[in-house]
Each structure stands twice: as structure tokens, then as C-alpha cells.
Steps between C-alpha positions, in 0.01 A plus 500: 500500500623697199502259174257183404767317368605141581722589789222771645219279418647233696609731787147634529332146488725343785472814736124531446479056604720603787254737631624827389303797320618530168437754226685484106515817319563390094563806248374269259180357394557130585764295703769302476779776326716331256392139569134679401302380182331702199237416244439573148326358207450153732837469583671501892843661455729485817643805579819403602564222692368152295598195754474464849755286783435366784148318470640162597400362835729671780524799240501832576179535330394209589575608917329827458177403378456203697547778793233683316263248443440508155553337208813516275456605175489193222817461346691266212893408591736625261679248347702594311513835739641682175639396165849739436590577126866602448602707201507292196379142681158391402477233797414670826705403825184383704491563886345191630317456829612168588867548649643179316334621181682882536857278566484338175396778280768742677769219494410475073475870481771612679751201486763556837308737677338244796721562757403900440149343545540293792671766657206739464227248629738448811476832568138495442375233752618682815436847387119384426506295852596863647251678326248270614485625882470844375784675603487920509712609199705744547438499906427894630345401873607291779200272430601493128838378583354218750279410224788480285715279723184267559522447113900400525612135495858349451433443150380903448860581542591266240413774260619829692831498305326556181290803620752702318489316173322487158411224310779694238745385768359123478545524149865556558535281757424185318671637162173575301552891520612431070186246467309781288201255430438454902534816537209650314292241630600642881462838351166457382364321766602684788385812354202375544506500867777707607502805245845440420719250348759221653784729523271743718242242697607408853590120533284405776179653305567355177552151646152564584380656170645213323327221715141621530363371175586119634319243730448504766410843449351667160398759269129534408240613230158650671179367322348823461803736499756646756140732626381200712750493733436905564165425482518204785676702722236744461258308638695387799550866550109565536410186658700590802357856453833722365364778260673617128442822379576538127572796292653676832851632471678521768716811421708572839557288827584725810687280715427552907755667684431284850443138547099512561443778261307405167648526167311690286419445102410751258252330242322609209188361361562492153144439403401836672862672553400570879781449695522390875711406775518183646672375830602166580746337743632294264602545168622271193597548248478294175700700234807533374777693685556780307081542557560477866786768483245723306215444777714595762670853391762659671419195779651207278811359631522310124668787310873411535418198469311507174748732331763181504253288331551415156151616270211232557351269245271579264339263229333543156228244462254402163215388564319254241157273487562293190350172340570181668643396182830736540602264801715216496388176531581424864679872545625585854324757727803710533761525270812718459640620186820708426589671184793370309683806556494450874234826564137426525405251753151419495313284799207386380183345671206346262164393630345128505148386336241526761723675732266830452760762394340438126172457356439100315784434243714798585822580743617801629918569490661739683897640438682665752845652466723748718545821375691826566311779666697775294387345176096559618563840741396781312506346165403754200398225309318254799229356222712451264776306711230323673363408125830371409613296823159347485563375139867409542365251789222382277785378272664372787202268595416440110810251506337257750126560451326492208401903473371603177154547431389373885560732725187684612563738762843652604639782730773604647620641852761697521674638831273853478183256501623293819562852672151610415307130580735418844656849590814293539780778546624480075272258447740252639446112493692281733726606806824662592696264297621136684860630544762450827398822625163530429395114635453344817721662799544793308167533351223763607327402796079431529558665811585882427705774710204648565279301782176330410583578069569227309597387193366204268541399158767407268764730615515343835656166592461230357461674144204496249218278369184410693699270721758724574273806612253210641766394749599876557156531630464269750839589601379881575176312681695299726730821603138715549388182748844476708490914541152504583616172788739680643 
């Protein structure tokens, strides 16, 4: 297993219950990548990811621990699952959990737009049904494509002649492609989970996007921080005996040249720099696929494919442990602010009393916004732009929370610091991008062109956060099991 992410993490835990030998190499010094945790002063800062899906019963989540036999981490609902500030508005658009609560606020916030609505949760409820029995996305084996048609039912095809669609196109569709006020909304929100915005995010994922945050199923807050659910898995991985190895860098993966040949990885202690070779029958592989490519040399079969790829994602983030006097009363978890000039968006998650990201009578808040990798790459001037874009989001934030004079610890991480902490390719956050060609049928397989190598994480289907990669996991378990059956 290359990578202690969520997705590897999970991998690893599953195959080691199921019987199998399992060791994780990690270049870094803990686990869990950018869903990972960091301390300073008495204050938890997550990483990157700050909520969690799919901890309701039946739950991806939910399934995979209860197959693990351990506990799931203790978690608050969301509710409101985030709070969005348009330019100039000083009442947020609130994303409620309960479904009858989200129709009212939508149908006062966005007055004509249900039927764009309705539309979206019809396509919703069968794609979810679908993704339910696990189908093998996009198929690459006989016993993927059997898998696949297990998963079909009449209503499945329901949806098939929107595979080619965007939400943009819904937008159009109903005549709301003018409705500028919806439109940022979709914008912001779907960036969230598909990289891109509604012209650019395939229909059938943001229908899904757009429906997670409400009953029956959820977004959630970790007591602790997002480092309990790494940590969990963790221990499921040792209790069924599976082995992590941190600080070892996997630095090239040999692929075998005949069926019942061994792969072979090149590692690196990086405590030690000693360097040793490692063979395995199977390998996988929890990074991103541009670190795949790189592992495999002049053996990838990615190249083409990654030179049609638009550039990945990359986020600035600020870091801050303040008073609990510069929150709101009664202030959100997650909120999303944009800039009245339409540039900075800011998604912003803020810590609850006694929910031990903060010492007694403080919070933590953390800022996240996507960035463009030329504007960080070889910068002349990194501190000082790094200096400035933290202060110009400190601004930002000093319009909602009361700033001055209580903030007592702040940082910031730009895309060079996710590159050093998570040796993500660029420092890249998120996948591929949610777009027609880069989602479902025409995303990149778990299973890779080259036998026994595969591929998990957020740039395989069905798309980032935990629950995305979680489900890519036991997707790439349940493909390991049926090859290993015959």
C-alpha cells in the first residue's frame, strides 16, 4: 500500500480483516494525508478536509466500520451544513438538513427556481439507489462489467441521457442560465465538491453534491477533529494485524512483466536515507495520478492522458486559534464567503466549545480558498505574497468575526507547504475536477492497465472527500476478492 490516506487507510484495514498481509509505506510522519490534523499552541487545525459524509446508519462509513468492528468516530450533524454569504448580503442562504426546511429557504432565496430543484433530486434518488450496489466505475474487466450490470435497474437508465450534461445545461433548461444570484450559489457550492463550477460539473454528480448535506443522509463535525477518523482506521488496521511504515517514500514502483511475478517498490527510509526494494503481489496505490505516473516511469500508461487534463486544484488556507469571543453567537460550522467583486471565495469551518480543536473559551477557524499554481510556482517574492494573501483573508474573515485584538495564533498553508506535508503532485487538494469527461464512465479506473496496480483516492470515481475515496476503497477491495475467487 503506497499512501495512509483515507482511501489507503481504508483499503489496508478491509484487506488485512479479510485475511490478507498488508503493509503501508507513508512518506510522512503521521496518517491520514489531507484529511490529517496538526497542533500548535493547544489548538487541532484540520489539514484539509473539515466534515465528514456518510456516518448515518447504512452509510458508507457507517458499512465499513461495522465490517471492521470498531467504533465510529463521535460526531455532531451539521445543521445548517454551511451558511453561504453572497457579495454585498449580510443574511447567509443556510443549507438545511431537513429536506422540507432546504425547500423553503431555496423557494425564498431563489424565487422560480423549484422545478430546477425538483429536477435535480429526481435525478438524485436513482443515481444514489445505483450507487448503493456498488457498481465498477468506469468497468475495465469482464467481472467489472458484471458487477456493473448487477448494479443496473429500470430506473438507472432513467438518468443515462444526462451522462453527457452539466448542471450549466440544467440551468438552461429550466431558464435560470440569466438567474445570476442562483448561480453563484451553484458556483460556490459545487466547487466545493467537484473542483469546478455549474457550467463545468457533470449533471449526474452534482445532483449528488447538491443532496448530501440533507436527511436522510448528512454532513458531520468530528468531536476531536477530522484525525479520529484516520486514527480509527488505524486501529482496525493493527487489530487485524496490517503494518504502516511512516517516513518511507516510496520513490519508484516496477511493475511485473508476467501475471505471478511480484511488483517491486523502491523505498527510502527517510529517517536513515537507506533505501530498499520491496516486492509484493499486489500493489495500491493511494495518491494522486500524476504521483502514480511519476512512480511508474517510462511504464505509465497515464501520460497522454494527463497531458489533456486541465491544471489540478490547489488551495491557500489561514490558519487561526482566536478567542471565543470573535464568534458569533450561534455561528455555523462552515460558512462560505465571496468577495463583492466576485474573486475570493472563502469556505470556512470554525470549531465548537468542548469539541477539543481549542483549549476552554477559545475556537479555532480555518479559511480555505482555490488558488492558481502559477501565482505560488517559483515566486521571487513567496514570503511576501504568502504575508499578503494571509492578511487580505484576515480582512475577509474580520467582516463576520469579531478579529481585532483576539486572535492568538495564525498560519498559513500555501500550495508549496501541502507539497512538502502530503507530497501531493503540486501540492494539489481535491481530484481531477467533476467534469463530463473526467466523471463516472469516463473517469479513471481503481483498476489500472497494469494488472494487480491500483488506484485510490480522490482522482478516481466517485470524486473526493472521505466518503468519496471511502467508497473507492471498498470498491478496489471487492475487485481484489472476486480476482483472487476466480
Amino acid at each position: 500500500m503506497i499512501g495512509a490516506g483515507i482511501g489507503g487507510l481504508t483499503a489496508a484495514a478491509l484487506l488485512a480483516k479479510r485475511g490478507y498481509e498488508v503493509s503501508v509505506y507513508e512518506q510522512a510522519a503521521i496518517a491520514g494525508g489531507c484529511a490529517s490534523s496538526f497542533q500548535r499552541r493547544g489548538f487541532w487545525f484540520d489539514v484539509g478536509a473539515t466534515q465528514v459524509a456518510g456516518l448515518e446508519p447504512g452509510g458508507i462509513h457507517h458499512q465499513i466500520f461495522t465490517e471492521l468492528g470498531v467504533d465510529l468516530p463521535a460526531a455532531t450533524l451539521c445543521d445548517p451544513a454551511c451558511a453561504v454569504f453572497l457579495p454585498g448580503e449580510s443574511q447567509p442562504i443556510s443549507v438545511w438538513h431537513d429536506p422540507i426546511a432546504w425547500q423553503q429557504e431555496r423557494q425564498r432565496q431563489f424565487p422560480g427556481s423549484e422545478p430546477f430543484w425538483q429536477f435535480m433530486q429526481e435525478l438524485f434518488a436513482p443515481s444514489w439507489r445505483f450507487h448503493q450496489r456498488f457498481p465498477v466505475l468506469p468497468p475495465r474487466s469482464w467481472g467489472d462489467l458484471i458487477q456493473l450490470i448487477k448494479a443496473l435497474r429500470p430506473d438507472t437508465l432513467t438518468t443515462m441521457p444526462y451522462t453527457f450534461a452539466t448542471v450549466g445545461d440544467a440551468l438552461r433548461g429550466f431558464g435560470l442560465a440569466g438567474d445570476r444570484r442562483l448561480r453563484t450559489f451553484l458556483d460556490l457550492q459545487l466547487k466545493l465538491y467537484s473542483q469546478v463550477n455549474a457550467a463545468e460539473t457533470a449533471l449526474l454528480y452534482g445532483a449528488t453534491a447538491l443532496a448530501v448535506s440533507q436527511a436522510p443522509l448528512g454532513l458531520y463535525h468530528l468531536q476531536g477533529r477530522m484525525q479520529t477518523l484516520t486514527d480509527a482506521l488505524l486501529a482496525a488496521l493493527a487489530k487485524y494485524g496490517g503494518k504502516i511504515y511512516y517516513r518511507h517514500l516510496v520513490q519508484q514502483l516496477d511493475p511485473a512483466i508476467a501475471p505471478k511475478v511480484a511488483h517491486r517498490l523502491q523505498i527510502t527510509d527517510l529517517r536513515t536515507q537507506a533505501s530498499f526494494c520491496q516486492t509484493t503481489d499486489q500493489v495500491i496505490a493511494n495518491v494522486p495520478l500524476q504521483n502514480l505516473h511519476e512512480l511508474l516511469g517510462k511504464s505509465s500508461p497515464y501520460g497522454d492522458r494527463l497531458a489533456k487534463l486541465p491544471p489540478p486544484s490547489v488551495a491557500f488556507v489561514v490558519y487561526l486559534g482566536v478567542d471565543q469571543a470573535a464568534i458569533p453567537t450561534g455561528c455555523p460550522p462552515h460558512l462560505q464567503f465571496l468577495e463583492a467583486d466576485g474573486g475570493r471565495s472563502l469556505f470556512v469551518s470554525v470549531s465548537k466549545p468542548g469539541d477539543g480543536r481549542a483549549p476552554a473559551g477559545q475556537a479555532t477557524i480555518t479559511a480555505s480558498e482555490f488558488t492558481e499554481t502559477s501565482k505560488w510556482a517559483n515566486c521571487p517574492n513567496y514570503g511576501e505574497l504568502k504575508q499578503q494573501e494571509t492578511q487580505r483573508a484576515i480582512a475577509q474573515l474580520g467582516k463576520y468575526f469579531d478579529l481585532e485584538n483576539h486572535i492568538r495564533h495564525q498560519e498559513a498553508g500555501t500550495p508549496q507547504t501541502f507539497a512538502r506535508y502530503t507530497a501531493r503532485a503540486g501540492g494539489q487538494v481535491g481530484g481531477l475536477g467533476m467534469r463530463v469527461g473526467t466523471f463516472g464512465p469516463f473517469g479513471i479506473p481503481n483498476r489500472t492497465p497494469i494488472p494487480r496496480v491500483w488506484l485510490v483516492g480522490d482522482c478516481t470515481h466517485p470524486g473526493e472527500g472521505t466518503a468519496g475515496v471511502s467508497y473507492g476503497a471498498l470498491t478496489v477491495v471487492g475487485q481484489i476478492v472476486r480476482q483472487a475467487q476466480g
